[in-house]
N, C-alpha and C positions, 0 to 999 in steps of 0.2 A: 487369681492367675498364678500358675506355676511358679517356681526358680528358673525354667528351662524358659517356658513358653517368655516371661517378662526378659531376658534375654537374648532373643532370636524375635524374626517375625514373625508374628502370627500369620499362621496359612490364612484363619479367616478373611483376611483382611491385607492379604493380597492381590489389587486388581488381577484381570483376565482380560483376552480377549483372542476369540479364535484363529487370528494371526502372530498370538505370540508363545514363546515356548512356558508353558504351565513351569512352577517347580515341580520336582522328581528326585528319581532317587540318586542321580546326578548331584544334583543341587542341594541335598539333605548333605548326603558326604560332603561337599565344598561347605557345609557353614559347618558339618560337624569337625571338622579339618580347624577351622576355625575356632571355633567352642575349644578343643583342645589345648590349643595354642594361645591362650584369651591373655594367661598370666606373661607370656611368652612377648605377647603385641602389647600387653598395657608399657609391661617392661623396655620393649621396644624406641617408644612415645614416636609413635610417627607424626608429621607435619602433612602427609599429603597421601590418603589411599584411596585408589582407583581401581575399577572393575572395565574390563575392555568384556563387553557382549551379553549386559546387564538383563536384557530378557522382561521379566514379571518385577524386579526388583528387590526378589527376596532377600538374592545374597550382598548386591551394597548394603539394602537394611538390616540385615543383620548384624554386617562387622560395624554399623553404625553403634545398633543397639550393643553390641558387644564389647564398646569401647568410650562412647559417650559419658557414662558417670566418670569412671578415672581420666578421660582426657576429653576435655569437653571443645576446645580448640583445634580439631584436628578437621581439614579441607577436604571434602569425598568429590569424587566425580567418577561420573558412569558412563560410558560411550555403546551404543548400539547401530546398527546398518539398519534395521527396523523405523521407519518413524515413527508405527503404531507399540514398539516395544518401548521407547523412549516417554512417549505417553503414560503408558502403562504403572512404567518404572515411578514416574513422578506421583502418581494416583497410590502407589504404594507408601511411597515416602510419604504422603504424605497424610496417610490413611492410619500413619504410625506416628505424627508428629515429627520428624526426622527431614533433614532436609541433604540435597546433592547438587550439584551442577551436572545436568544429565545432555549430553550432545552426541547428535546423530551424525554417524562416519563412518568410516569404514575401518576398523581398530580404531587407529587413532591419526590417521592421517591430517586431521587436518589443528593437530596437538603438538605432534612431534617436536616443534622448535620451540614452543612456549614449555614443554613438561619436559625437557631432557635433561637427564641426572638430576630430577627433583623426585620424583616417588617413591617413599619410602616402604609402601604395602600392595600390591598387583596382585589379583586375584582374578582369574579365568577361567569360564567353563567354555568351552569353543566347540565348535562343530565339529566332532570325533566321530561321528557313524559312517563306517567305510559306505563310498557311494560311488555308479559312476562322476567322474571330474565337472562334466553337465551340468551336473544338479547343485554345483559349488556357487553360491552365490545368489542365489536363487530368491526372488522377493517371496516375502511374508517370511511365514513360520518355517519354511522348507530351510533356511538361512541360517537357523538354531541349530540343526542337527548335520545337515548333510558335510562330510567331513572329507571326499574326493577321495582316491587310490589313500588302504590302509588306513582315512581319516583324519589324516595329516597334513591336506592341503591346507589348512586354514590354520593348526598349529604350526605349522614349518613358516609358514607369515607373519606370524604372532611374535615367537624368539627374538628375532633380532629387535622387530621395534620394543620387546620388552627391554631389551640390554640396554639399547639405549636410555628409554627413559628409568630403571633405576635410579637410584640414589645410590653410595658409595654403600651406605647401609642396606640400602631395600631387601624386600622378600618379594618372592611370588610363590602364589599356589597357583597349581595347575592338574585340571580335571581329567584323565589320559582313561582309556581302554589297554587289553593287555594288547589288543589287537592293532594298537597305536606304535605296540615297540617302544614303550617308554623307557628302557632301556639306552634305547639310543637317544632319545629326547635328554635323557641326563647327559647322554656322552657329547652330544651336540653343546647343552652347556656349560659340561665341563672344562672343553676346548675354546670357553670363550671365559673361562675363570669362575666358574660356578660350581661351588657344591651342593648334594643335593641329597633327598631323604624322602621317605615316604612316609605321611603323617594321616592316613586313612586307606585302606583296601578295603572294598567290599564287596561280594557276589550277591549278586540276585538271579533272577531265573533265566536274565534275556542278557545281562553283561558282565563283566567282572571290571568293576571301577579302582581307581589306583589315583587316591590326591596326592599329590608332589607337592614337597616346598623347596625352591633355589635361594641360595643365598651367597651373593661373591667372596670367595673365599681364596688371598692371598696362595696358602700353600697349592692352590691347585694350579696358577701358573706358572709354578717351576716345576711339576713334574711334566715329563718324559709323556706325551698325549698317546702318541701312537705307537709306544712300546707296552702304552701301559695299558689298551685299550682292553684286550682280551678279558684283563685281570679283575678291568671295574666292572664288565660284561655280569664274571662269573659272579660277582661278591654282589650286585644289586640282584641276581638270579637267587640269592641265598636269602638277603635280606624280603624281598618279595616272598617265598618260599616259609616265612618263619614268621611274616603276617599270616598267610594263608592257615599255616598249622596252629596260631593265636586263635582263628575267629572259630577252627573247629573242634577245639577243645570242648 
């Protein structure tokens, strides 16, 4: 077995089943997002990382397997709206030796007061596929993707219950389209004491994927939000812009 493949899950050995969202190239970027930042999270030493919309399992298994040897102590838990994705997830975990506390919810509703200011690591791939708003919510597999006006119904629900449950420390990643306006999804955080940085862009033939990571950042509550907004517009426009001219070199 690889270097790569022994830290990440093996695709093999990911359950499936035709009501739940397969990994893709979604889900590749969120563990390679990951991957990257491995020295980043060990250094980190989280106590508590959670996955809100866990799917197949791949990606809790991975930051498990990602993290496990150097911090062997560290409490995962997975939450899905699926009951058969929650199934799934565990058939993963445990098809890898790995283990989670996997609870079926909706984010994390029925979390919130037991997990607030404790997570230290948040990661999300949420239903980003601009849809009509209908289709939001939707049982089975349609739940994974369908993302309402611009695809953002489901991430503009997500933010705030992430804020709260951070840690003073925490991170999140976050799986955005360009077509999400992620843009404003940083600016949304930023007004709530978030900085934030783009740690994976990647196009394929059908989207252009953009993994985020927030992390609360004192100096960003004393600036000036709505003086300053234009400025952060233009500068995450550049920063996006000089991924983009990276991957086509």
């Amino acid at each position: 077995m690889s270097e790569m493949t022994s830290r990440t899950a093996d695709i093999m050995r990911v359950s499936s089943h035709r009501e739940v969202y397969e990994p893709c190239d979604d889900s590749f970027a969120l563990v390679d997002a990951l991957l990257a930042d491995q020295t980043n999270l060990i250094n980190h030493n989280p106590k508590l990382c959670m996955e809100i919309g866990c799917g197949s399992g791949y990606v809790i298994t991975s930051l498990i397997l990602l993290l496990k040897e150097k911090l062997p102590n560290v409490h995962y838990l997975a939450t899905d709206t699926n009951p058969i994705a929650a199934r799934v997830t565990n058939e993963t975990l445990q098809a890898h030796g790995v283990s989670a506390e996997v609870v079926c919810t909706d984010i994390a509703s029925c979390l919130e007061e037991r997990l607030a200011g404790l997570v230290d690591v948040m990661v999300v791939n949420p239903p980003y596929v601009p849809t009509p708003e209908y289709e939001v919510g939707m049982e089975g597999i349609a739940s994974a993707w369908a993302g309402g006006e611009n695809g953002r119904s489901v991430i503009d629900r997500v933010l705030p219950v992430v804020d709260r449950l951070l840690s003073e420390k925490g991170w999140f990643y976050l799986v955005t389209l360009t077509s999400n306006y992620p843009s404003e999804i940083c600016l949304v955080m930023r007004k709530r004491g978030y900085a934030s940085r783009i740690v994976v862009q990647r196009s394929t033939e059908e989207e252009n994927l953009i993994i985020l990571k927030f992390w609360r950042d004192k100096d960003e509550e004393g600036v000036d939000k709505e003086t300053s907004s234009e400025s952060f517009m233009k500068q995450f426009s550049r920063s996006l812009s000089s991924f983009m001219e990276k991957q086509w070199r």
